[in-house]
C-alpha positions in Angstrom: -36.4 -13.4 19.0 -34.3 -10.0 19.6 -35.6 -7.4 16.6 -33.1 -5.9 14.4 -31.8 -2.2 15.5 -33.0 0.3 12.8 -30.4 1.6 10.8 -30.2 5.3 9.4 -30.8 5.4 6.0 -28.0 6.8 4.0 -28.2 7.5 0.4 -25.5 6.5 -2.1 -22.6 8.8 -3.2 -23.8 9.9 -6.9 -22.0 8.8 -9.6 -20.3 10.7 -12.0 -19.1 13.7 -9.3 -15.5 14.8 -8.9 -13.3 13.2 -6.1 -10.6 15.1 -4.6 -7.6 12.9 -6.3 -9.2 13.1 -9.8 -6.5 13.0 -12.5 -3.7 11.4 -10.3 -1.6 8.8 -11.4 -0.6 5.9 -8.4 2.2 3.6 -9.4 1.7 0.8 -6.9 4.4 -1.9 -6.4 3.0 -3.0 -2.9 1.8 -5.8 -1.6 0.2 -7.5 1.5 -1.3 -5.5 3.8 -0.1 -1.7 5.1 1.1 -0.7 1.5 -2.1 -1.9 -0.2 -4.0 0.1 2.3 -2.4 3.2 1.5 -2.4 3.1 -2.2 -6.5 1.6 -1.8 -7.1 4.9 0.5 -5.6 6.8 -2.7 -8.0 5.1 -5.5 -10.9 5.5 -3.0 -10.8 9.2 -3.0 -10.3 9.2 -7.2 -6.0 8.2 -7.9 -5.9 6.4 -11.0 -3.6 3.5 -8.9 -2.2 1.0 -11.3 -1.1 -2.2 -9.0 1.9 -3.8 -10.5 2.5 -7.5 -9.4 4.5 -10.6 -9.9 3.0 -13.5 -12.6 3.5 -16.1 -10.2 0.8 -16.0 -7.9 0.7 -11.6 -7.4 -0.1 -10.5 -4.4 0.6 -12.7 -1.1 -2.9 -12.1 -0.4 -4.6 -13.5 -3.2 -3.8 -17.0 -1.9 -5.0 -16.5 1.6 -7.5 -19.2 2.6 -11.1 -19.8 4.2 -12.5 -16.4 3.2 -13.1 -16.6 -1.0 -15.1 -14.2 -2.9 -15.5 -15.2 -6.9 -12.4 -17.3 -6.6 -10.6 -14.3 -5.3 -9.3 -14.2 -1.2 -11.7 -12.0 0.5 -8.0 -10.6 2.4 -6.7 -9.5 -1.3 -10.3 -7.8 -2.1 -10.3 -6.0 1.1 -7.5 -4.2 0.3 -7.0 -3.4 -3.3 -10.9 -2.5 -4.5 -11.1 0.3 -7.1 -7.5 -0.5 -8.7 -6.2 -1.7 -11.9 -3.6 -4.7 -12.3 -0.6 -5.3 -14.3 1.8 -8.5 -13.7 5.4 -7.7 -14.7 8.0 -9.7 -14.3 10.6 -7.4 -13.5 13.1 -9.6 -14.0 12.9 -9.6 -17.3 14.4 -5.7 -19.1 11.0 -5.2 -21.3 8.7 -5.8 -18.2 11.0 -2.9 -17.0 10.6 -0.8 -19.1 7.2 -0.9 -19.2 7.2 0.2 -15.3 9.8 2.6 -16.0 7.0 4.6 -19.0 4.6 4.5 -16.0 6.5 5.4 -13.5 7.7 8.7 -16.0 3.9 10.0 -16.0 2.9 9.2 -12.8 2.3 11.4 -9.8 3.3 8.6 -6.6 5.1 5.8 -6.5 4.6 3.6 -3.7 7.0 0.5 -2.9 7.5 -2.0 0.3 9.3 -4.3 -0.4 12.5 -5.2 1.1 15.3 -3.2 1.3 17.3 -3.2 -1.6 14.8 -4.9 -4.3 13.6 -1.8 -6.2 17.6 -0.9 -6.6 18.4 -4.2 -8.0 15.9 -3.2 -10.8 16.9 0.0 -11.2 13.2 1.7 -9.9 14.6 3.3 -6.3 14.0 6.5 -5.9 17.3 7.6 -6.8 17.7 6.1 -10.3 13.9 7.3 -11.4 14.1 10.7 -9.8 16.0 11.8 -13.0 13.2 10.8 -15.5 10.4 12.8 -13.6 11.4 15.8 -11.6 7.4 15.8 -9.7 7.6 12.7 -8.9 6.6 11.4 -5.2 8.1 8.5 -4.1 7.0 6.3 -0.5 9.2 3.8 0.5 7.4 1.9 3.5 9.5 -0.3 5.4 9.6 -2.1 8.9 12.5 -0.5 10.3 13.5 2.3 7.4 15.8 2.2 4.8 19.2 3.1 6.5 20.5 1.5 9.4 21.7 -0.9 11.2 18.0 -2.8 10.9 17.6 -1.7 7.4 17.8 -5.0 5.9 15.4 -7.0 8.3 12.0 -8.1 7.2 8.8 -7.0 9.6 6.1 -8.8 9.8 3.0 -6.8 11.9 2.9 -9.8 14.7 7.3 -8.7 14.8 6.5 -5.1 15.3 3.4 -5.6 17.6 5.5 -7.4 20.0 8.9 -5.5 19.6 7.0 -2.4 20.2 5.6 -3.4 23.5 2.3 -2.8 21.9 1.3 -6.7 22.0 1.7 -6.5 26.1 -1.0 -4.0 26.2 -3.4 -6.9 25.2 -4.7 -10.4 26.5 -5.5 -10.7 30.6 -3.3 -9.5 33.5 -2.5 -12.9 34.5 -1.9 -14.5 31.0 0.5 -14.1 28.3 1.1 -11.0 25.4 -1.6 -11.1 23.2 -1.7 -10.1 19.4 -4.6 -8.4 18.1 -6.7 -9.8 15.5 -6.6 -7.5 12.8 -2.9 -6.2 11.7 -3.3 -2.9 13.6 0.6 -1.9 12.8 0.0 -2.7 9.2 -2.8 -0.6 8.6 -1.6 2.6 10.7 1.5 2.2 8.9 -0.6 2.4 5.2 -2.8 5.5 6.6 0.5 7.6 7.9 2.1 6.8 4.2 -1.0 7.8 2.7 -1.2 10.8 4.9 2.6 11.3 4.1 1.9 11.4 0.4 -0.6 14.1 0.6 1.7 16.2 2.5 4.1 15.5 -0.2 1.7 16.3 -3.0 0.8 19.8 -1.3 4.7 20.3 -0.9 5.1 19.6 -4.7 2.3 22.2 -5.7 4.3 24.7 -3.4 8.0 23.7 -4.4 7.6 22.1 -7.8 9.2 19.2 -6.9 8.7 16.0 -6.1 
């Protein structure tokens, strides 16, 4: 019977100690996978992040099968630990409203879904930049928010192989091969994160968002 490899012993972060994002307010309208990571990479290190999602069903994620933890999807826990929830309708004006009052005392929004939907409810960048001057705003999208592929949906699996970066895997004498985990998703959510920071040192210097 092989014997277990001894681990290091590492002692807890104490509780109670400041974290480097203490005090920040995160608006979060994301969903799925690379704009959950960023916004859960922002509550890690302190953001208050206040998730905002649909009461149908919320996050994609939540309904995702075979792995279940406390009736939740492991995939939805994975990505959205140390965050609050609120499910707005935002079709409705009052729901609305109520992420328009966040949205006017908080630090970051961050947004992905597709193109056009945050305009249709009057939360783009352009109609909320008015009501809070510091504001920082991420948009992540698949293939940005102008041009002539503005309006297409991605999908990691899309952008994996559209990239070339599927061809890289699998054997030499078999077919493109996908990775396992959503490796363009979740290098998408740490470059907005790392984006944001930027933005917030920018505001500090400019006082702007």
């Amino acid at each position: 019977m092989p014997t277990k490899p001894q681990l290091p012993v590492r002692s807890s972060r104490g509780t109670g100690g400041p974290t480097a994002l203490d005090g920040l307010l995160v608006v979060d309208f994301t969903r799925v996978v690379a704009g959950p990571a960023c916004t859960q990479t922002l509550a890690d290190y302190g953001a208050h992040v206040i998730k905002i999602e649909n009461p149908d069903g919320g996050d994609d994620t939540r309904a995702y099968e075979h792995a279940e933890i406390g009736g939740e999807a492991a995939a939805y826990l994975s990505l959205n630990r140390n965050k609050r929830g609120i499910a707005l309708d935002l079709a409705v004006p009052e729901a609305r409203e109520i992420a328009l009052d966040l949205i006017r005392k908080a630090d970051v929004v961050v947004e992905n879904f597709s193109s056009g939907v945050m305009k249709k409810f009057g939360l783009d960048y352009e109609s909320v930049a008015p009501l809070n001057a510091r504001l920082v705003y991420c948009s992540i999208s698949a293939y940005g928010r102008t041009g002539p592929f503005a309006s297409r949906p991605g999908f990691d699996p899309i952008t994996q192989a559209e990239s070339g970066f599927m061809s890289l895997n699998g054997f030499a004498d078999g077919p493109a091969v996908r990775t396992g985990p959503p490796i363009v998703d979740m290098a998408t959510g740490m470059s907005a994160c790392n984006a944001i920071l930027m933005a917030l040192l920018a505001r500090d210097r400019l006082g702007r968002g």
